[in-house]
C-alpha positions as a printed NumPy array, in Angstrom:
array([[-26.033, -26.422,  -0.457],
       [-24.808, -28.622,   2.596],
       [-26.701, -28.546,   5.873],
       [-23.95 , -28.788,   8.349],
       [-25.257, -29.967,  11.7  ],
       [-22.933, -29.928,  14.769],
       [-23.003, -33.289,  14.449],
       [-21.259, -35.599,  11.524],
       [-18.109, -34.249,   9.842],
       [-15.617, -36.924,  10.464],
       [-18.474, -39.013,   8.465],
       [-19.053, -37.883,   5.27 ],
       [-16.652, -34.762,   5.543],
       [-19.768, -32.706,   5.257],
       [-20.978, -31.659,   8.967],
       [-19.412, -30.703,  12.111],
       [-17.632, -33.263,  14.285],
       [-19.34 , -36.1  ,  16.156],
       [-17.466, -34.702,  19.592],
       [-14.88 , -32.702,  20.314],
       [-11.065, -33.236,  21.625],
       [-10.292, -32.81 ,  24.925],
       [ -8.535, -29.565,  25.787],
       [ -5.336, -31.322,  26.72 ],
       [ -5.188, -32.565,  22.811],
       [ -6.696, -29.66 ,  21.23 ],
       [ -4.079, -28.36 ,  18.617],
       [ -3.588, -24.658,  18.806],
       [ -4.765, -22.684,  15.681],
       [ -3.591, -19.278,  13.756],
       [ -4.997, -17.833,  11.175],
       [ -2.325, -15.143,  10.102],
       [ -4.903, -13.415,   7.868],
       [ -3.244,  -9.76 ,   5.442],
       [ -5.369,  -7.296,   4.117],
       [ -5.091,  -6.483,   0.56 ],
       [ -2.666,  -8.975,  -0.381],
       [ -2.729, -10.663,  -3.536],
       [ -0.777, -13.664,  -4.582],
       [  1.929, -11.924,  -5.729],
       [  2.727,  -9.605,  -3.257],
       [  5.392, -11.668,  -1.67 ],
       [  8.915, -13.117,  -2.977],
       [  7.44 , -16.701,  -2.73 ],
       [  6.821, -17.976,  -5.715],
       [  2.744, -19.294,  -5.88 ],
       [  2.012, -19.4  ,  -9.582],
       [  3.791, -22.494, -11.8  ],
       [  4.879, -23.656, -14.922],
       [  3.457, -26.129, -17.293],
       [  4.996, -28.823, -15.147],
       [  3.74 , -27.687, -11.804],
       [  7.298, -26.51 , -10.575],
       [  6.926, -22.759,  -8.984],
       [  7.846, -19.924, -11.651],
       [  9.545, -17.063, -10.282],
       [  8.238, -13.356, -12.262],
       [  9.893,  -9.616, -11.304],
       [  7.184,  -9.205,  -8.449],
       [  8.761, -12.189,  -6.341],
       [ 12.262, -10.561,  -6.736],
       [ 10.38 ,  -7.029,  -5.676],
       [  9.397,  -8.015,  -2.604],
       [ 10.911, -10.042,   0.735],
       [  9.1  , -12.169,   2.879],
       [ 11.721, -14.446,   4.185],
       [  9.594, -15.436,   6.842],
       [  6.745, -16.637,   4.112],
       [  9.567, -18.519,   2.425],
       [ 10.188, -20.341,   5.702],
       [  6.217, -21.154,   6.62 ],
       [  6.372, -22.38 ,   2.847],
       [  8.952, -25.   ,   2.834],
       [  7.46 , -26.486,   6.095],
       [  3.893, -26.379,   4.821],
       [  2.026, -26.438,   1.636],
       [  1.008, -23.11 ,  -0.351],
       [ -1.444, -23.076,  -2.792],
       [ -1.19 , -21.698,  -6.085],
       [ -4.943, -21.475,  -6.942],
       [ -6.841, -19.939,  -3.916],
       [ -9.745, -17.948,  -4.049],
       [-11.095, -15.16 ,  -1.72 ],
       [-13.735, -12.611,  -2.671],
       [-12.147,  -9.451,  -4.733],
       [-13.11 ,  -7.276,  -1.35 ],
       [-12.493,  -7.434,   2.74 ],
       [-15.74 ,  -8.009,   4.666],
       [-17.124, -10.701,   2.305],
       [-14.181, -12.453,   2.839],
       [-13.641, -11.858,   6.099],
       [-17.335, -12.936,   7.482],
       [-16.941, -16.144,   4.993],
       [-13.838, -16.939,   6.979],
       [-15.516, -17.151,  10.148],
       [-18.907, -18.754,   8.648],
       [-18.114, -21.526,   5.822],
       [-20.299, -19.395,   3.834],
       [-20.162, -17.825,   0.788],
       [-21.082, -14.032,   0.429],
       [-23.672, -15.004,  -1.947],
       [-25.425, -16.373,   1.072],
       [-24.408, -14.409,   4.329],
       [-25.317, -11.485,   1.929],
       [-22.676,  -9.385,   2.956],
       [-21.62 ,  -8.849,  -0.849],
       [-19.386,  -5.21 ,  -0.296],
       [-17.09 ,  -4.143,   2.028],
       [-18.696,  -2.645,   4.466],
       [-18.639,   1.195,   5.298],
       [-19.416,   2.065,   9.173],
       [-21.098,   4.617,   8.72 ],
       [-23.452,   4.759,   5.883],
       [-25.641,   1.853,   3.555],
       [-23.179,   1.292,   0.64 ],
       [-25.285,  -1.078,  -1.73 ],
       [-24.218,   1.333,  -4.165],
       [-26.603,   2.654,  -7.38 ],
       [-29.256,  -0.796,  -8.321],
       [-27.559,  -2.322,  -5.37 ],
       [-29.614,  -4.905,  -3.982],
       [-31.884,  -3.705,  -0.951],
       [-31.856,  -6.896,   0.996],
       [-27.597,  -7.309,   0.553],
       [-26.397,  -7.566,   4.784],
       [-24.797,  -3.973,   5.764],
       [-24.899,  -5.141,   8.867],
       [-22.723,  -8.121,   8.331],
       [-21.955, -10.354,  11.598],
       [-24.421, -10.044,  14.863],
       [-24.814, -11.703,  18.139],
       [-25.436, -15.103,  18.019],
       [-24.48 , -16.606,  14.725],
       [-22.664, -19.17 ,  14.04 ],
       [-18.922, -18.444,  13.665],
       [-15.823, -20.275,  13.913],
       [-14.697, -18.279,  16.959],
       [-18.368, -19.477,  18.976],
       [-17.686, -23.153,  17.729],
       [-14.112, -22.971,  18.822],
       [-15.016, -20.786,  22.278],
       [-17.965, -23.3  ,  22.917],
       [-15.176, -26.401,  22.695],
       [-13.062, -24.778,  25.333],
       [-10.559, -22.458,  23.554],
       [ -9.217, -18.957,  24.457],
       [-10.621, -17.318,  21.123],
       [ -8.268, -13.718,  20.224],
       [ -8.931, -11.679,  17.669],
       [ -6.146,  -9.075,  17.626],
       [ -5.904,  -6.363,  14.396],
       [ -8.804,  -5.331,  11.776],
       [-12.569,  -6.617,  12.333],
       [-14.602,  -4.807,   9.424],
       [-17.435,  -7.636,  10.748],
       [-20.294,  -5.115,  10.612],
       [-21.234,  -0.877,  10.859],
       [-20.112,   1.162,  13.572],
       [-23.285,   1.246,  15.209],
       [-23.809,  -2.568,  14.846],
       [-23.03 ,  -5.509,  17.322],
       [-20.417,  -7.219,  14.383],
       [-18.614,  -3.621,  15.141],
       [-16.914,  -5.219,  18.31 ],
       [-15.574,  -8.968,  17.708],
       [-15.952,  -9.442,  21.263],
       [-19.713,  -9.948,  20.424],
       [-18.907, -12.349,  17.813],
       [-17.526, -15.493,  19.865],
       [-13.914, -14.182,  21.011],
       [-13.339, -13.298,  24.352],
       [-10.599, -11.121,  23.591],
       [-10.641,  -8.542,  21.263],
       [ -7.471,  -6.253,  20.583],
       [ -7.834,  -2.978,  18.313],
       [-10.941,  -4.766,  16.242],
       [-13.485,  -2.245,  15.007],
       [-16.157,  -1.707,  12.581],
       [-13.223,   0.107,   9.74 ],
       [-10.653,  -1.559,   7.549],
       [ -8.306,   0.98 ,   6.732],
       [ -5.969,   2.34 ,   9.833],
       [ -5.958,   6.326,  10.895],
       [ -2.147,   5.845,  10.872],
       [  0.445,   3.039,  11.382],
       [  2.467,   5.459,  13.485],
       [  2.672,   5.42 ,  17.813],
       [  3.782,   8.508,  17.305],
       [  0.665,   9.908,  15.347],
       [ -1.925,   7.377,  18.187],
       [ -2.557,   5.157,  14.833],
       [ -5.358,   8.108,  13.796],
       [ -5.772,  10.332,  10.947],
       [ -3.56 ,  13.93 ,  11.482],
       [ -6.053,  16.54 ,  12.37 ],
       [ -7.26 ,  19.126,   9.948],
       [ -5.375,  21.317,   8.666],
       [ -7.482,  23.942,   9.262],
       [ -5.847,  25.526,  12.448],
       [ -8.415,  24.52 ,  14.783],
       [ -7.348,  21.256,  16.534],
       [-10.605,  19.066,  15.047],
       [ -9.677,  15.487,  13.57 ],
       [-11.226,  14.45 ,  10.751],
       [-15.59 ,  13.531,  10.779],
       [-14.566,   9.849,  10.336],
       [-12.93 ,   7.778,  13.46 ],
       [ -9.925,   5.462,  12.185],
       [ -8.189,   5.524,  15.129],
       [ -7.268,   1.992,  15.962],
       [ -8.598,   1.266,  19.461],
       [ -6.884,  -0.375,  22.267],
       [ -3.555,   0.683,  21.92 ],
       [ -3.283,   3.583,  24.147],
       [  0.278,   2.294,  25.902],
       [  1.554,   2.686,  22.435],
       [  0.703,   5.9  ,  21.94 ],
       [  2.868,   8.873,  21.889],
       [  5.789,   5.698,  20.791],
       [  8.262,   4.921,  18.122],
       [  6.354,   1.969,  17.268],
       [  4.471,   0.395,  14.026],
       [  1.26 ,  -0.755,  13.903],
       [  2.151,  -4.445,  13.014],
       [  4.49 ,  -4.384,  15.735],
       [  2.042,  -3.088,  18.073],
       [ -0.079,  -5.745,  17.066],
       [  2.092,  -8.412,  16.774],
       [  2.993,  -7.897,  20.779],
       [ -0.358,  -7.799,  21.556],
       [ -1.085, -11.516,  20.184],
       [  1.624, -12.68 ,  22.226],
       [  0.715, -11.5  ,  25.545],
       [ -2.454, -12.432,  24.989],
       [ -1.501, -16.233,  23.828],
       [  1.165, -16.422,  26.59 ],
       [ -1.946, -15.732,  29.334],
       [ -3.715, -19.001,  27.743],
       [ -0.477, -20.906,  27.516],
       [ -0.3  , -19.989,  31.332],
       [ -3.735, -21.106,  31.751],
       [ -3.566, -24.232,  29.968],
       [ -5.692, -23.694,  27.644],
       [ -5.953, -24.597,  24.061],
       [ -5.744, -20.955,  21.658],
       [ -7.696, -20.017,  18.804],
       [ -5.733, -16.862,  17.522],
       [ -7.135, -14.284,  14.706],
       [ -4.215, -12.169,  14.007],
       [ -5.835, -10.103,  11.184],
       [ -3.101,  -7.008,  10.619],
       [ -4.291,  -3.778,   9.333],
       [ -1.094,  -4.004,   6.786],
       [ -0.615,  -3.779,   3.908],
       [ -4.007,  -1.555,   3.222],
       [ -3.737,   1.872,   2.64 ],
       [ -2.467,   4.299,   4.113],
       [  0.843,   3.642,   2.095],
       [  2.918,   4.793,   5.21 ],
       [  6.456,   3.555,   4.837],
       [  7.759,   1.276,   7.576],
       [ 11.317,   2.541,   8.85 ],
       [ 12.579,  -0.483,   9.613],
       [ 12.654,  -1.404,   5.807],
       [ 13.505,   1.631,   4.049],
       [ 16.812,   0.711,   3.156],
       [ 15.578,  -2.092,   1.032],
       [ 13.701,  -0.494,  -1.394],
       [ 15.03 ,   2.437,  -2.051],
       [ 17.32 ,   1.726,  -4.994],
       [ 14.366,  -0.771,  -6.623],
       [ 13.333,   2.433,  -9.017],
       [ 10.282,   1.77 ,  -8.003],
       [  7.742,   4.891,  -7.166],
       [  8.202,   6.004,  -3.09 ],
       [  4.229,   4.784,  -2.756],
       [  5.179,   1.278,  -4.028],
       [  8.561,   1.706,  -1.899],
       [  6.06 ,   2.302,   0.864],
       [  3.835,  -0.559,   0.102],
       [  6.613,  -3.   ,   0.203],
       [  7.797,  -2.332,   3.321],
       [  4.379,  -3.1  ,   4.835],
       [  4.505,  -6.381,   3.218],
       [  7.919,  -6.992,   4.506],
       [  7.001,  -5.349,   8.227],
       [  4.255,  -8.042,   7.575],
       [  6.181, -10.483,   7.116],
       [  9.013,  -9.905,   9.996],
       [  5.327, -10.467,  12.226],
       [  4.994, -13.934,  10.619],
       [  8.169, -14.842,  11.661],
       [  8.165, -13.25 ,  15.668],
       [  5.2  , -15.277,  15.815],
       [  6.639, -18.536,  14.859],
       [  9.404, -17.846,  17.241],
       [  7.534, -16.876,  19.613],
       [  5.514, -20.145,  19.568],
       [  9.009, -22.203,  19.642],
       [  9.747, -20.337,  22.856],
       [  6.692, -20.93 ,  24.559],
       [  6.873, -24.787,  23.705],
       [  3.384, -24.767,  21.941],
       [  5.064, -24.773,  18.026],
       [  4.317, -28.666,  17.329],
       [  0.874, -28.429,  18.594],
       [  0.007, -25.26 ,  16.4  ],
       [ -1.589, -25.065,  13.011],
       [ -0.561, -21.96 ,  11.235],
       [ -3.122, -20.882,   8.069],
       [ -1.673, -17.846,   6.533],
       [ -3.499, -15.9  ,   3.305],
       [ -4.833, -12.706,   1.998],
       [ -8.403, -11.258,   1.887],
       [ -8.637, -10.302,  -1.831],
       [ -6.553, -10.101,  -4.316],
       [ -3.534,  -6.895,  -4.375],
       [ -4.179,  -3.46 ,  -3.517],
       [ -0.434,  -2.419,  -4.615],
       [ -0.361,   0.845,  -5.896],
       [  1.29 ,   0.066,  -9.245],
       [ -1.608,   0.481, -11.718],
       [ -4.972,   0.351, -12.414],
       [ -7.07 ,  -2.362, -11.229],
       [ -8.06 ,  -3.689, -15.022],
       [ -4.547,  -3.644, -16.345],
       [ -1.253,  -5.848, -15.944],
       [  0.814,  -4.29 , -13.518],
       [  0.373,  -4.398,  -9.338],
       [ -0.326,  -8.312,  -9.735],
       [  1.527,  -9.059, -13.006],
       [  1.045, -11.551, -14.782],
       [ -2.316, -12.077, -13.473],
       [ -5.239,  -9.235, -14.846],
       [ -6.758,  -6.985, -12.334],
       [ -6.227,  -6.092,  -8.253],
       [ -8.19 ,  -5.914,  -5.632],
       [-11.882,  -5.18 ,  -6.279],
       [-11.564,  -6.941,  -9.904],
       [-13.318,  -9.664, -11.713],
       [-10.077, -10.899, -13.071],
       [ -7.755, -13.222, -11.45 ],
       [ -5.376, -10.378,  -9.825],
       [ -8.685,  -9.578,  -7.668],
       [ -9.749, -12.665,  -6.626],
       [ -6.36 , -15.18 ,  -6.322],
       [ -4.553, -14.958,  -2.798],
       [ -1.611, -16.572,  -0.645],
       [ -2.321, -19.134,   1.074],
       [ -0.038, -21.431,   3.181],
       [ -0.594, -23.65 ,   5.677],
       [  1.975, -25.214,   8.172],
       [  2.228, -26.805,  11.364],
       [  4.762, -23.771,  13.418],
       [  7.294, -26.573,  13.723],
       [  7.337, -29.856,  11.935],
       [  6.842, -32.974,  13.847],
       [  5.306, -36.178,  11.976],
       [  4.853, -37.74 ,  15.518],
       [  3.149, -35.474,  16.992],
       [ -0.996, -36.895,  17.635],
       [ -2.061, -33.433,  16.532],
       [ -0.082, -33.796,  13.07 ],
       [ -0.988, -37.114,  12.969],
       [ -4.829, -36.294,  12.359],
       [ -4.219, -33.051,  10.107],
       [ -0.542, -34.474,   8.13 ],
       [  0.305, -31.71 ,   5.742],
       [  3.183, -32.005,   2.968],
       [  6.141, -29.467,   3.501],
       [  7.544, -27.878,   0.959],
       [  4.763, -28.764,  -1.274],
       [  2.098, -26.784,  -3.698],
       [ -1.169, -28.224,  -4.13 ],
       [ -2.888, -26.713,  -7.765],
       [ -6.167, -27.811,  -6.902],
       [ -8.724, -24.986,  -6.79 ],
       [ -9.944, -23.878,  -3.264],
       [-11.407, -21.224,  -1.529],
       [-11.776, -18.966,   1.644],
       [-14.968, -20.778,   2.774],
       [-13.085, -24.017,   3.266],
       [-11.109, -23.146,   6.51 ],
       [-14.204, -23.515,   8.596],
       [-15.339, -26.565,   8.108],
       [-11.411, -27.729,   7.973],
       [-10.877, -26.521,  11.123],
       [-13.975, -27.791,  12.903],
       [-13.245, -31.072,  11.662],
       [-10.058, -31.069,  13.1  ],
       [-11.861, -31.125,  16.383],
       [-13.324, -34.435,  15.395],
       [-12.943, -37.143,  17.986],
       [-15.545, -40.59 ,  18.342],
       [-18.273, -39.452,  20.545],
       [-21.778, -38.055,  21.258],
       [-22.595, -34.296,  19.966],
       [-20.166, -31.421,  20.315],
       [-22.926, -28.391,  20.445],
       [-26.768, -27.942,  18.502],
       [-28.116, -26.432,  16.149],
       [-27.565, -26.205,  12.637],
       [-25.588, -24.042,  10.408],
       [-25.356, -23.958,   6.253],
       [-21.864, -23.68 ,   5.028],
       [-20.276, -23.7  ,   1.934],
       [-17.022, -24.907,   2.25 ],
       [-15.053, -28.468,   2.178],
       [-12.382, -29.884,   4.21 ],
       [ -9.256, -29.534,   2.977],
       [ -7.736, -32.422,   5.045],
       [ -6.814, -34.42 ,   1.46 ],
       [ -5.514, -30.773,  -0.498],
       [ -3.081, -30.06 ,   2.84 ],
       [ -1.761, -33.411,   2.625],
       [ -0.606, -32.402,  -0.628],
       [ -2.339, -34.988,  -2.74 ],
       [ -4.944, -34.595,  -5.346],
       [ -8.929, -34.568,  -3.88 ],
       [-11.469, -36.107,  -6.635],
       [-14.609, -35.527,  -4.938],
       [-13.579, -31.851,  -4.298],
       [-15.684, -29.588,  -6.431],
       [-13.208, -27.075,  -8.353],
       [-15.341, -24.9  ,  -8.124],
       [-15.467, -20.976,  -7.29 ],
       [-18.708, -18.384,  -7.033],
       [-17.813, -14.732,  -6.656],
       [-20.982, -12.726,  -6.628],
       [-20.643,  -8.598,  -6.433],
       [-23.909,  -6.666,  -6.912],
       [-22.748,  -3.684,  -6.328],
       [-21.651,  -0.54 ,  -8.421],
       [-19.735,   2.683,  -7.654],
       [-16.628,   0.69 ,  -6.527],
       [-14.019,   0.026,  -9.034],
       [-15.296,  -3.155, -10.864],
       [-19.467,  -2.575, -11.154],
       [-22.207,  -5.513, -10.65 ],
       [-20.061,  -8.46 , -11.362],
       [-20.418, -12.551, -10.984],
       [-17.545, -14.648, -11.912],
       [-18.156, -18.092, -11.818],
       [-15.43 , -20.859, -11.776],
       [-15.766, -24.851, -12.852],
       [-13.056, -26.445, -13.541],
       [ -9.892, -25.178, -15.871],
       [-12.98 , -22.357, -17.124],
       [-14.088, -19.226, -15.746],
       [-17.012, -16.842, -16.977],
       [-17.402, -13.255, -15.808],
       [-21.046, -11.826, -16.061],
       [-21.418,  -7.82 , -16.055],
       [-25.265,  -7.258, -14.762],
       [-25.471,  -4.219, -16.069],
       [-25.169,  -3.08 , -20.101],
       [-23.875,   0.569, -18.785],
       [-20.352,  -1.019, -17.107],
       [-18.022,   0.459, -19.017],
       [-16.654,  -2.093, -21.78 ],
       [-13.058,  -2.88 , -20.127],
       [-11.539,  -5.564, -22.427],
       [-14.286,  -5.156, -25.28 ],
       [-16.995,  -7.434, -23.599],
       [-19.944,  -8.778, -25.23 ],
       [-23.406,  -7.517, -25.214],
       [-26.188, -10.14 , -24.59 ],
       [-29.222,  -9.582, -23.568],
       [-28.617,  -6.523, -21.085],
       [-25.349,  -8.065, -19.889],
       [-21.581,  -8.467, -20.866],
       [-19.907, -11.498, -20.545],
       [-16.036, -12.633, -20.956],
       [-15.119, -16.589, -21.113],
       [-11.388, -17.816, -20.481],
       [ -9.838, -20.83 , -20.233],
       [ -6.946, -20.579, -17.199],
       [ -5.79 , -23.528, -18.011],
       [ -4.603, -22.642, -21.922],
       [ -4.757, -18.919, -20.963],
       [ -3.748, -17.881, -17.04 ],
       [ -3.347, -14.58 , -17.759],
       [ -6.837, -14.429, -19.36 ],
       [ -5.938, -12.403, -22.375],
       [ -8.25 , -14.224, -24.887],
       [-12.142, -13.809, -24.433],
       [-13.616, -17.358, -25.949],
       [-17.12 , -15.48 , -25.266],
       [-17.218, -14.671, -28.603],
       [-16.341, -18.373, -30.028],
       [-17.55 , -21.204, -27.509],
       [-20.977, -19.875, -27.329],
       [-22.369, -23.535, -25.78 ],
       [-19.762, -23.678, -23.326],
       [-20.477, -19.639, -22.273],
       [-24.137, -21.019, -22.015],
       [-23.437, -23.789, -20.161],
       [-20.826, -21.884, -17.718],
       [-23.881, -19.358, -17.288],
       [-26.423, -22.543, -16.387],
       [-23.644, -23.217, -13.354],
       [-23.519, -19.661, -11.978],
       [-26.904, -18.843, -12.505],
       [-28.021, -22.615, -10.35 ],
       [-24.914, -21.478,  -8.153],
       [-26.862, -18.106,  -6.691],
       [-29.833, -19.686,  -6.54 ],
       [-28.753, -22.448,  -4.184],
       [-27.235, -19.921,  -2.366],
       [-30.88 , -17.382,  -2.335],
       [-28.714, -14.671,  -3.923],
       [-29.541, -11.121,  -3.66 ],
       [-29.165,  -8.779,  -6.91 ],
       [-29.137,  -5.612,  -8.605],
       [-32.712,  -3.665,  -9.134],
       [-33.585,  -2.022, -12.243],
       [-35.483,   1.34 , -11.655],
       [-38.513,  -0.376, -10.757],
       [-36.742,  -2.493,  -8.05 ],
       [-36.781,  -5.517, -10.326],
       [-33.746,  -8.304,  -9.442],
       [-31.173,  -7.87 , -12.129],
       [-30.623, -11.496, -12.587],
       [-28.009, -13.246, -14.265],
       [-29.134, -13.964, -18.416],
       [-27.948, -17.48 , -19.621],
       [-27.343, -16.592, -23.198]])
């Protein structure tokens, strides 16, 4: 646990800055953030060999993201970067430094209706972000930047105040709501579901119609071009006022619907590939053609050497190419999105200044290797306290209060050295059931990783052991990436001690847990 105060990050690399920079030297900041993207959903090459050089598998020749390949060789990628296997949990830890385990919000959230799921814990946070807490975009607003949230929100329930981001610290909000998944990527169909086809004109009971896009409606126009024109406009008006951006450009794409993107067809359809995995690729590439607008975009308007671009994934891939407990949408890696396994949990990430300039003050104070990949372990709940501390300057207090986060900065990782006093160390804590992978908590120290199934009834994917009213599975990533070879049943001292970590892990973090029929907490059994 680390009490961050809005007071002592440059420090001890533990709290927020001591003061703020001025507005003038404020860098500008994106965070280029894909839904349902896993690491290898892209034709960079993240994962590596046994000598650290990038390894290239048929999933990188699949896909083209020529725009990723450019943010890559002017920036660092990482090839071991966590997120949590679903959206909102990764999405509120984002904008909090916190891991789900303690903001609570432990399942994507549905906007209509409590989805703890059978035994789900009572107390888990349906209602995700509200009014007043601590967030990245408040911090960020607070120190004099034109926050922007433009694409998906999924911060809290339709009825709730996280519904609207504009409640949340930004003070512009563009097509965020309380859903994840679009009504339709189409202008042409007013990005909503079609109506029924029962004859009589209704639309469907549940509202996915992406809001504040009416001038595109009735148009030949994507979604994640729609979207990508709105960011610009509206970081062109803070350009024009001078002031310093904070842009979350969080695109709908590549979550399902798998609605093909015309403008990419052509490039898939000879990859004998199935048309929904045809149609999945060309949101990854319509995707990608955003990454690069932006970046040009930012050259034209003069601001590219004073903006920090963070791009990555929310969970691990959603591509429809197989199950999510066998080898195939992420392969090599086990699992997709909503897994235990690596598939599920391992995104892109890359980080880059928008154009490279070793002189410039702002890249001066956050230097960051291009062309680089760093193999150290990290995770989503790092970028706030990174980017906060980017702020730093010598000074008196930047704002009060105090707020508990999770995270590191990643100052030494982006730099694209090793980072000794970095904990390697991961908690992914899912107490939920009747969503793909059931009442899971994977814990990761080091080169080993344990996975802990709460619940006996799970079914037995991979022939996992029984103790005590749980199943557990044991892998070394280091000897075995693709985690083929459960050591549960061998290295029983090591599975205890890996179960010691997790189960300290959620209770520094006042985890919440499955309920037995008597509402008893399901906790984690150290064998």
């Amino acid at each position: 646990m680390r009490f961050l105060s809005l007071a002592a990050v440059a420090l001890c690399g533990l709290f927020f800055p001591s003061s703020a920079l001025r507005a003038s030297e404020a860098p500008n900041i994106l965070i280029f953030l894909v839904d349902d993207m896993g690491v290898m959903d892209t034709s960079v090459p993240f994962l590596t060999d046994g000598e650290g050089k990038p390894k290239r598998y048929p999933l990188n020749d699949f896909y083209r993201t020529p725009s990723m390949e450019r943010l890559a060789g002017q920036g660092i990628r990482f090839n071991q970067f966590y997120a949590m296997s679903v959206c909102s949990p990764t999405r509120i830890s984002i904008m909090t430094g916190q891991n789900a385990a303690r903001h609570r919000a432990t399942n994507w959230i549905n906007p209509d209706s409590d989805n703890a799921g059978p035994q789900g814990p009572p107390a888990w946070n349906w209602q995700g972000l509200k009014t007043g807490d601590v967030t990245l975009a408040t911090v960020l607003r607070d120190q004099g930047y034109r926050t922007i949230h433009v694409g998906k929100g999924h911060f809290g329930p339709r009825q709730s105040e996280g519904a609207d981001p504009s409640n949340l610290g930004f003070e512009v909000n563009i097509a965020g709501s309380s859903f994840g998944a679009p009504g339709s990527y189409y202008g042409t169909q007013n990005f909503d579901r079609p109506k029924n086809p029962d004859g009589e004109g209704k639309r469907q009971p549940v509202d996915h119609a992406v809001p504040g896009l009416g001038k595109y409606h009735g148009q030949e126009i994507f979604l994640t071009e729609a979207l990508t024109l709105e960011a610009q406009a509206a970081v062109r008006e803070a350009v024009r006022e001078e002031k310093p951006f904070f842009l979350h450009l969080s695109h709908y794409a590549v979550h399902a619907p798998f609605q093909s993107d015309p403008r990419f067809e052509a490039h898939y359809k000879d990859s004998g590939k199935p048309k929904v995995a045809q149609a999945f690729a060309t949101l990854v590439e319509g995707m990608d053609k955003s990454l690069g607008d932006m970046l040009d975009f930012f050259e034209e308007t003069g601001v590219a050497e004073n903006t920090l671009v963070i791009f990555l994934g929310d969970n691990g891939s959603d591509a429809p190419l197989g199950d999510q407990h066998v080898v195939a949408c992420a392969e090599p890696l086990r699992g997709k999105k909503g897994a235990h396994y690596e598939g599920g949990m391992r995104v892109p990430f890359i980080a880059a200044w928008a154009k490279v300039n070793s002189d410039h003050p702002s890249q001066q104070r956050l230097p960051i290797a291009a062309g680089a990949i760093q193999s150290q372990v990290a995770n989503v709940t790092d970028l706030f306290p990174t980017l906060v501390r980017l702020l730093a300057a010598e000074g008196g207090d930047t704002a009060p209060g105090e707020h508990l986060v999770d995270g590191r900065p990643l100052d030494t990782l982006l730099s694209g050295r090793p980072d000794p006093s970095y904990p390697e160390q991961f908690l992914m804590h899912y107490p939920h059931g009747a969503h793909r992978s059931n009442y899971f908590t994977v814990w990761r120290d080091g080169d080993w990783k344990v996975i802990y199934h709460t619940l006996p009834e799970v079914p037995a994917h991979g022939g996992f052991i029984q103790f005590d009213g749980g199943n557990y599975e044991l892998f070394n990533l280091q000897n075995d990436p693709f985690e083929q070879i459960n050591l549960a049943y061998t290295e029983k001292e090591l599975l205890t001690r890996m179960m010691q970590g997790m189960v300290k892990s959620l209770g520094d973090m006042d985890a919440v847990y499955p309920v037995n029929a008597s509402g008893k907490p399901l906790v984690p059994v150290v064998p």
